[in-house]
N, C-alpha and C positions, 0 to 999 in steps of 0.2 A: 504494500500500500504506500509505502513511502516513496517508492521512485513514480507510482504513478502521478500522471499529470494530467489535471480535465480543467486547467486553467482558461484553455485556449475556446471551450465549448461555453461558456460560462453569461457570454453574449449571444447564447441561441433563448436565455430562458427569457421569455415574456409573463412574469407576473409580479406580483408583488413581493419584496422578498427584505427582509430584517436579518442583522448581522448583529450576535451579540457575543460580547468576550468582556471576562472579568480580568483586569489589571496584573494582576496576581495566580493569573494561567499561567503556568508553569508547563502544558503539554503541549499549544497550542502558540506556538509560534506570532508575534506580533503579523510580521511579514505577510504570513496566511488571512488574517482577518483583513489586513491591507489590500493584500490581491483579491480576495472573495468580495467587500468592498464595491471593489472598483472596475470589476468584473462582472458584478449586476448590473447592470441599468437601472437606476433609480431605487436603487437599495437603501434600506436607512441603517447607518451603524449607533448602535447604544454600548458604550462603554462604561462597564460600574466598576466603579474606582472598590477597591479592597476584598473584592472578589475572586475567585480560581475558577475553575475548571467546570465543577458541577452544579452549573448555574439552577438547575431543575431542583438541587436541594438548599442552593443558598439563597437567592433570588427567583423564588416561585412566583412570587407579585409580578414581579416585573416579565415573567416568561409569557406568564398569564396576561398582562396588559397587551404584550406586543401582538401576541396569536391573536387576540381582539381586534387589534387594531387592522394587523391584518386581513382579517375576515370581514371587519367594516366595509 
């Protein structure tokens, strides 16, 4: 999984799409949330400061907001 690359397809997707990374991911590469980003079209990034990895257990509110938002 590591050497694969779907960077380059990333501008095929047409929909709504939210990018979220806690500060304090330590698995998850800055870079990667950078390219994923900027590789949406029209993507929204939300950055929570003091956060890692398992945003689904530390930031449930905010997982929950964004799926909202997006289904809005």
């Amino acid at each position: 999984m590591v050497n694969e690359d779907r960077y380059g397809r990333l501008g095929e997707l047409d929909l709504p799409a939210t990018v979220v990374i806690g500060t304090l991911d330590k698995t998850t590469p800055p870079f990667h949330t950078a390219d994923l980003h900027k590789g949406i079209k029209g993507s929204r990034l939300v950055t929570l400061e003091d956060m890692g990895h398992s945003l689904n257990w530390e930031a449930p509110d905010v997982i929950a907001r964004e799926a909202i938002r997006l289904a809005g």
